[in-house]
C-alpha positions, 0 to 999 in steps of 0.5 A, a space after each residue: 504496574 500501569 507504567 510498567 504495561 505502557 513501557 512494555 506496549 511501547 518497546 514492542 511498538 518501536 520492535 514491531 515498527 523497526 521490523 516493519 520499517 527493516 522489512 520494507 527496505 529489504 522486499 521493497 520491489 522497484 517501479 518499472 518506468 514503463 509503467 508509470 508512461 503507460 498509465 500517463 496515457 490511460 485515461 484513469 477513470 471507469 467512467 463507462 464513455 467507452 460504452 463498455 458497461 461491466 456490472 454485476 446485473 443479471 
């Protein structure tokens, strides 16, 4: 009975996993390059150097 419950457990993880794995393949969305230089420019960080403070205090 165990073994039987972990076959069942793992057909149904490799189901599950190839329809994820399927899934991502055919809605994957392409990167627009332009993107990628933009957020080369950026400075990447919420450090709050600009002076522009945005938190929730009231």
């Amino acid at each position: 009975m165990l073994l039987a419950s972990i076959i069942s457990l793992g057909v149904l993880g490799l189901i599950f996993g190839g329809g994820l794995a399927y899934a991502s393949r055919r809605f994957a969305v392409e990167v627009d390059p332009r993107i990628a230089e933009v957020e080369e420019v950026l400075p990447g960080a919420n450090c709050a150097a600009c002076g522009c403070v945005s938190d929730t205090r009231a």
